[in-house]
C-alpha positions as a printed Julia matrix, in Angstrom:
347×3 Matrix{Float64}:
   2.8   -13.53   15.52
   1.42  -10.05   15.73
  -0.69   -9.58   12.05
  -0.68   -6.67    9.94
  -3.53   -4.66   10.84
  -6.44   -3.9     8.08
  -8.82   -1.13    7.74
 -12.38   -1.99    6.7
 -14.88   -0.75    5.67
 -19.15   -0.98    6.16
 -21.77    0.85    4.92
 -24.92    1.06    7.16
 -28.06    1.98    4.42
 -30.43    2.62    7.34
 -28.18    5.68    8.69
 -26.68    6.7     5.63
 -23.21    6.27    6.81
 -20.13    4.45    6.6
 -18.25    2.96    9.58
 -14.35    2.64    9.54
 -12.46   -0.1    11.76
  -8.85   -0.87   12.55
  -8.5    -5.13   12.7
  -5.18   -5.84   14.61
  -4.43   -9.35   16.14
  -8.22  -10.3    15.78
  -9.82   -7.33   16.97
 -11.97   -4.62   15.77
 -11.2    -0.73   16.62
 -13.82    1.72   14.88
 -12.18    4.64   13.83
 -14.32    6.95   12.11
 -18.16    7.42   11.15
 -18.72    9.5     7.7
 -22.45   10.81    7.42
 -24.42   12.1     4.73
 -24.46    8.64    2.2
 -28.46    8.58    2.04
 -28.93    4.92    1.72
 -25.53    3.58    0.61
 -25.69    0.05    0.29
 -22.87   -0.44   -2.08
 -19.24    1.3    -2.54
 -15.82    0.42   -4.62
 -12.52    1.18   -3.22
  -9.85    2.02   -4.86
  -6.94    1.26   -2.76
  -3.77    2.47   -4.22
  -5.5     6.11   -4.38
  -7.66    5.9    -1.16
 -10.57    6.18   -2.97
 -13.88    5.08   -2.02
 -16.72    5.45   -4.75
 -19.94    5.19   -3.1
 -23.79    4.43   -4.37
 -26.25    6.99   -2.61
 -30.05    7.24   -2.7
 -31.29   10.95   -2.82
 -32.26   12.39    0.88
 -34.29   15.57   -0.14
 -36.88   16.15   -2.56
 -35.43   17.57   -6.14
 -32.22   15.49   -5.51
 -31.14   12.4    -7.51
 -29.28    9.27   -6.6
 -25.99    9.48   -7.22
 -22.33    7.8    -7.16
 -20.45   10.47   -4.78
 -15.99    9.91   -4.51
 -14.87    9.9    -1.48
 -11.0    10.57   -0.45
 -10.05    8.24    2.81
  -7.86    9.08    5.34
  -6.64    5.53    6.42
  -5.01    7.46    9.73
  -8.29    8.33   10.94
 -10.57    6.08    8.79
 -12.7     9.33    7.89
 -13.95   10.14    4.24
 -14.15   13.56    2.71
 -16.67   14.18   -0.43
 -14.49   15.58   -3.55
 -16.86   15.04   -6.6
 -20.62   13.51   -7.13
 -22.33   12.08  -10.62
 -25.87   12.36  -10.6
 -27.93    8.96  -11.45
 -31.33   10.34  -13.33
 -32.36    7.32  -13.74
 -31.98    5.39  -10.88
 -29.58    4.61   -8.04
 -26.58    2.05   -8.29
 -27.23   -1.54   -6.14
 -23.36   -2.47   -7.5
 -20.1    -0.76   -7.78
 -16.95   -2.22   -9.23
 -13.51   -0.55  -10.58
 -11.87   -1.69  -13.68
  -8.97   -0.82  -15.8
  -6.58   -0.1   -12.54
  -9.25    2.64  -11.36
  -9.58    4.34  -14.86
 -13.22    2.95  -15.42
 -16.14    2.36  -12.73
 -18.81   -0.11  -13.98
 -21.78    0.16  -12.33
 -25.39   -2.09  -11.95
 -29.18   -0.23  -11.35
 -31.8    -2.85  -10.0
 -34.57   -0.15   -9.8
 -33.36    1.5   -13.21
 -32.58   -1.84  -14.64
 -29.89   -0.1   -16.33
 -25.69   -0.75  -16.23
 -22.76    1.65  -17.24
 -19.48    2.11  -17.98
 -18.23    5.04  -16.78
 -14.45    7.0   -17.14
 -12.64    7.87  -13.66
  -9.95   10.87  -13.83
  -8.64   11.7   -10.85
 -11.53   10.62   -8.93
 -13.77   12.08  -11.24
 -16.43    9.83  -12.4
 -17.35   10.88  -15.98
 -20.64    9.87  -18.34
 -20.99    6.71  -19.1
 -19.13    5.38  -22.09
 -21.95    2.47  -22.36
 -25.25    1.98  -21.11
 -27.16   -1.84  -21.25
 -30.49   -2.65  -19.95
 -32.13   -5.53  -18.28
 -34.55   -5.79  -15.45
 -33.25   -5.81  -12.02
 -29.81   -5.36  -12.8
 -27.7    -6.43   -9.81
 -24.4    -6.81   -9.57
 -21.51   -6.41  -11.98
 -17.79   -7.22  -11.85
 -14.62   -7.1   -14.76
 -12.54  -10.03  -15.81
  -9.24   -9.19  -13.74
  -7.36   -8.47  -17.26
 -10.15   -5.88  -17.6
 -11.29   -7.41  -20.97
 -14.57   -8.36  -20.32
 -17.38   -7.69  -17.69
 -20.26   -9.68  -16.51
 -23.62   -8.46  -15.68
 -26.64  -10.22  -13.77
 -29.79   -9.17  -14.01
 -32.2   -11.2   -11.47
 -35.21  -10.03  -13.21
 -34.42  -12.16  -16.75
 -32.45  -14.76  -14.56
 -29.04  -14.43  -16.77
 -25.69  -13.44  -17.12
 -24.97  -10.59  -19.59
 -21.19  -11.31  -21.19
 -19.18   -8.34  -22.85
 -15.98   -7.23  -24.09
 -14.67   -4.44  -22.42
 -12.4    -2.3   -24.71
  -9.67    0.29  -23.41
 -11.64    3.15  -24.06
 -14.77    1.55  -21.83
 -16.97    0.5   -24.83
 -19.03   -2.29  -23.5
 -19.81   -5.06  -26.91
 -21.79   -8.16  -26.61
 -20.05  -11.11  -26.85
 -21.94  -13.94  -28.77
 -24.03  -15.37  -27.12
 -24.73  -12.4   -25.73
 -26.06  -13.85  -22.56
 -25.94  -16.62  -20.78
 -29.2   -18.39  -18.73
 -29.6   -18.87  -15.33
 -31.57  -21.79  -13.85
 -35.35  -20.43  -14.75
 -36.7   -18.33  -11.52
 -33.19  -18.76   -9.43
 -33.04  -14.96   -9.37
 -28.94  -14.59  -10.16
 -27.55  -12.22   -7.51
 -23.88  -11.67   -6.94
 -21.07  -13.18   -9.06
 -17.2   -13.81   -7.83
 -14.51  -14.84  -10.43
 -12.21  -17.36   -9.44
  -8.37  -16.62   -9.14
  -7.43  -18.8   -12.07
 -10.28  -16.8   -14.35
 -11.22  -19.93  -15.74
 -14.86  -19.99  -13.01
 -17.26  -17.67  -12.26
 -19.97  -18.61   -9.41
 -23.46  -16.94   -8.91
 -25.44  -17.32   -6.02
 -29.0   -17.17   -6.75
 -31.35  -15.24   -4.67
 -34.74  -17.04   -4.64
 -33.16  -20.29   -5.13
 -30.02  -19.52   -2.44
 -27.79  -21.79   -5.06
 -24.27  -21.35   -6.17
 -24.16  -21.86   -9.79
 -20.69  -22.35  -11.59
 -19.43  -21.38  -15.11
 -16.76  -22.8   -16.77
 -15.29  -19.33  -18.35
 -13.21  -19.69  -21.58
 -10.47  -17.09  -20.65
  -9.33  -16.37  -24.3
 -13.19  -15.52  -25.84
 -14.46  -14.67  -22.27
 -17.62  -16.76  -22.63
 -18.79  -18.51  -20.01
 -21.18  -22.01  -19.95
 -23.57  -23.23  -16.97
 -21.85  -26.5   -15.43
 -22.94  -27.46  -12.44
 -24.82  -26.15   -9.0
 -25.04  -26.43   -5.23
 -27.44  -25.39   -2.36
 -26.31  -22.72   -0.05
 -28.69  -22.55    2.53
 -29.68  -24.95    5.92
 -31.82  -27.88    4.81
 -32.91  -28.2     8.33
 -34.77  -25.06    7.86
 -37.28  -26.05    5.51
 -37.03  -22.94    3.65
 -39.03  -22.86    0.82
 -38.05  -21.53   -2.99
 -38.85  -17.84   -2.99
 -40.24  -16.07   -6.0
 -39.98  -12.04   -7.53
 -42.02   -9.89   -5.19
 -42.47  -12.36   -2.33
 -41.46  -11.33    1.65
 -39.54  -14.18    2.31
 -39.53  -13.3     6.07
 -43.16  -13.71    6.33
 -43.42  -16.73    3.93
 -39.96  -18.68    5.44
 -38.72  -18.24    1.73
 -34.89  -18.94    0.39
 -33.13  -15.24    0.71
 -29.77  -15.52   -0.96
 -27.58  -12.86   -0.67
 -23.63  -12.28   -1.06
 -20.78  -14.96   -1.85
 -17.12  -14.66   -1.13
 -13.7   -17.04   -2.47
 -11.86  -17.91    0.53
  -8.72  -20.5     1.02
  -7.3   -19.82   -2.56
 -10.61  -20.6    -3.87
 -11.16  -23.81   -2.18
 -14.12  -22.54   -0.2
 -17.06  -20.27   -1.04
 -18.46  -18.48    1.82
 -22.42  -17.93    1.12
 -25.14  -15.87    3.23
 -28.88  -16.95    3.26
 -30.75  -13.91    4.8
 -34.11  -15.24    6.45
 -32.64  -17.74    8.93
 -29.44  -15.61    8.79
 -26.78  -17.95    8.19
 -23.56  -18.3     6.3
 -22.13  -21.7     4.97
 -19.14  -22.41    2.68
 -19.91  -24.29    0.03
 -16.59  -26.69   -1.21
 -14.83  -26.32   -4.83
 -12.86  -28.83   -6.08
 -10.13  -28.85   -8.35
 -12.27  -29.07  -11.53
 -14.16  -25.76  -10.4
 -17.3   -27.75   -9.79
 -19.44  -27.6    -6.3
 -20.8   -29.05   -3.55
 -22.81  -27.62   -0.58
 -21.89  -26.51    2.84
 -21.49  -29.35    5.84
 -22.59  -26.65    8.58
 -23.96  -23.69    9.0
 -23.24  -20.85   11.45
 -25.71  -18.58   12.41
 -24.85  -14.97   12.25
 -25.58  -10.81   11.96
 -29.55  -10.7    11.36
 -30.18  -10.75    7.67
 -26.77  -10.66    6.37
 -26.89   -9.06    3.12
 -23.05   -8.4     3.05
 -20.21   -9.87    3.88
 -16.27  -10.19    3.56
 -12.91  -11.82    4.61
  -9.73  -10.54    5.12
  -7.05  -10.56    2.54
  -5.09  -12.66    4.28
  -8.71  -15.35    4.35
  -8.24  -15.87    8.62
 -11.27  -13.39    9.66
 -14.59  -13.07    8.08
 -16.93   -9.9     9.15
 -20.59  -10.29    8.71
 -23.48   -7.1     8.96
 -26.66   -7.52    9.46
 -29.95   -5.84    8.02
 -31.39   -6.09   11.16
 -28.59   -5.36   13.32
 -27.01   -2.5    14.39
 -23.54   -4.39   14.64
 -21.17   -6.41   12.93
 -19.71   -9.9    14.28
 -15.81  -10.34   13.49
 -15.08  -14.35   12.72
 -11.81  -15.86   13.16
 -11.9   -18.87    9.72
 -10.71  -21.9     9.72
 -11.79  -23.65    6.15
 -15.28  -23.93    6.14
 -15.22  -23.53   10.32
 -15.89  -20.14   11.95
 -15.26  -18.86   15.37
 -16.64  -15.65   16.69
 -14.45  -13.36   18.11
 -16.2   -10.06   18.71
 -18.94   -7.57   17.93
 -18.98   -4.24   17.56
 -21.22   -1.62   16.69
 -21.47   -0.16   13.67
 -25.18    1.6    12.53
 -28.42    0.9    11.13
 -28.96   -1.42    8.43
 -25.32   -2.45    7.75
 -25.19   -4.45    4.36
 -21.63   -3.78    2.47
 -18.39   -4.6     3.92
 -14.69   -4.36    2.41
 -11.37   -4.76    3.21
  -9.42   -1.69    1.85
């Protein structure tokens, strides 16, 4: 059966670009190459208005880091700037829409600041809200755009909020949440049912689960499993380490696949991925094997569909294109992409 193709997209820091590829009947076509994202390493898309809302670093001196809109053209896969929001206090490691595109929420791990911003038309406006905590890293809304979850690796917590209509971001009590003590909390996925959200830890490369009540929001530590090769005798990393030159833990991004029966997982310093297993109480278990894959994966995704999973690399100048099969992959292809490719989505 011939599949519908999908357009993806990947940001490559290290060139300042982002790549667009056609995937049709498991293989990858780049389309397009958009220049002139200093250092993106993170983007949002809005689909339904081919928007792409990308983090950038500032590439001359006087100019600031910034969140720049971009308007895709999903013929050609190329992105044209229409509007830019300077970031005076520090770049954005973390994008995420909310409120059907109306609101951008965004999470500063230099600035250790996060926002809620208003989007009109593309426009991204002042923020609404501003929070702090150190090394602020990732950020994502409740899918009834209630509430929103921050994770700042620095404090090792989760920062819970109600999100009202007009963006206003209130603690919810308890305000925050703790993570295992020096697991450095990374990235965060909610589950489909709302009732789960997973972290994986960086230093510790573990995915922790909260049970989330999905009437208060509030969410309570339950369980955790590893996520990276015990074979490897990685040791637990720590704020400020190299964990290349010490053979440290590197935990990166995490993905729901398979309806939420699988969580893919990428460890960064032997460069693997490995699904860890939910079960039907939301609690988890760790991966059975453990495929090696793009150098340093920091990013990840799979298809909407959950049959192909595309990995970059840090360290690579391509990205490899997985056919899945539960917690099984199968490489299909490479192709090239740019330097220092760490964010990929399916748009």
């Amino acid at each position: 059966m011939t599949e519908t193709p999908s357009l993806v997209l990947v940001a490559n820091a290290g060139d300042g670009s982002i790549s667009a590829f056609r995937l049709s009947d498991g293989a990858l076509e780049r389309l397009a190459v958009t220049d002139g994202l200093a250092g993106c390493s993170t983007f949002a898309v809005d689909p339904t208005r081919d928007l792409v809302y990308a983090a950038v670093k500032a590439s001359a001196e006087g100019e600031q880091a910034a969140i720049v809109t971009l308007q895709l053209d999903r013929g050609t896969g190329a992105l044209e700037q229409r509007s830019r929001l300077d970031l005076p206090q520090g770049g954005m490691n973390y994008l995420a829409l909310c409120g059907d595109g109306a609101g951008l929420l965004g999470a500063s791990y230099g600035g250790g600041y996060g926002v809620s911003c208003p989007v009109t038309d593309g426009v991204v406006g002042a923020a609404i809200s501003q929070i702090s905590f150190p090394n602020l890293h990732s950020v994502l809304p409740s899918d009834d755009g209630r509430f929103a979850y921050f994770i700042s690796l620095g404090d090792d917590l989760v920062a819970q909020y109600s999100l009202d209509e007009d963006l206003r971001l209130t603690p919810l009590e308890p305000a925050t949440v703790a993570a295992p003590a020096g697991s450095g909390p990374r990235h965060l996925v909610l589950n489909e049912a709302q009732d789960a959200v997973y972290v994986l830890t960086e230093f510790s490369a573990q995915v922790l689960h909260f049970a989330r009540d999905t009437q208060t929001g509030t969410l309570e530590l339950r369980g955790a499993a590893d996520a990276f090769d015990p074979t490897k005798s990685l040791e637990h990393s720590r704020f400020g380490a190299d964990p290349r030159a010490e053979h440290l833990i590197w935990g990166a991004d995490l993905h729901l696949a398979s309806g939420g029966r699988w969580l893919w997982c990428s460890e960064r310093t032997e460069s693997t991925l490995g699904a860890v297993s939910v079960s039907d109480d939301g609690s988890v278990a760790p991966p059975d094997r453990f495929f090696t894959t793009e150098p340093q994966p920091r990013g990840f995704a799979l298809s909407p569909d959950g049959a192909h999973l595309i990995a970059a690399g840090e360290r690579s100048t391509t990205i490899s294109l997985y056919a899945v099969d539960g917690s099984r992959l199968r490489l299909l292809e490479q192709a090239e992409t740019g330097r220092g490719a760490n964010w990929v989505r399916f748009v």
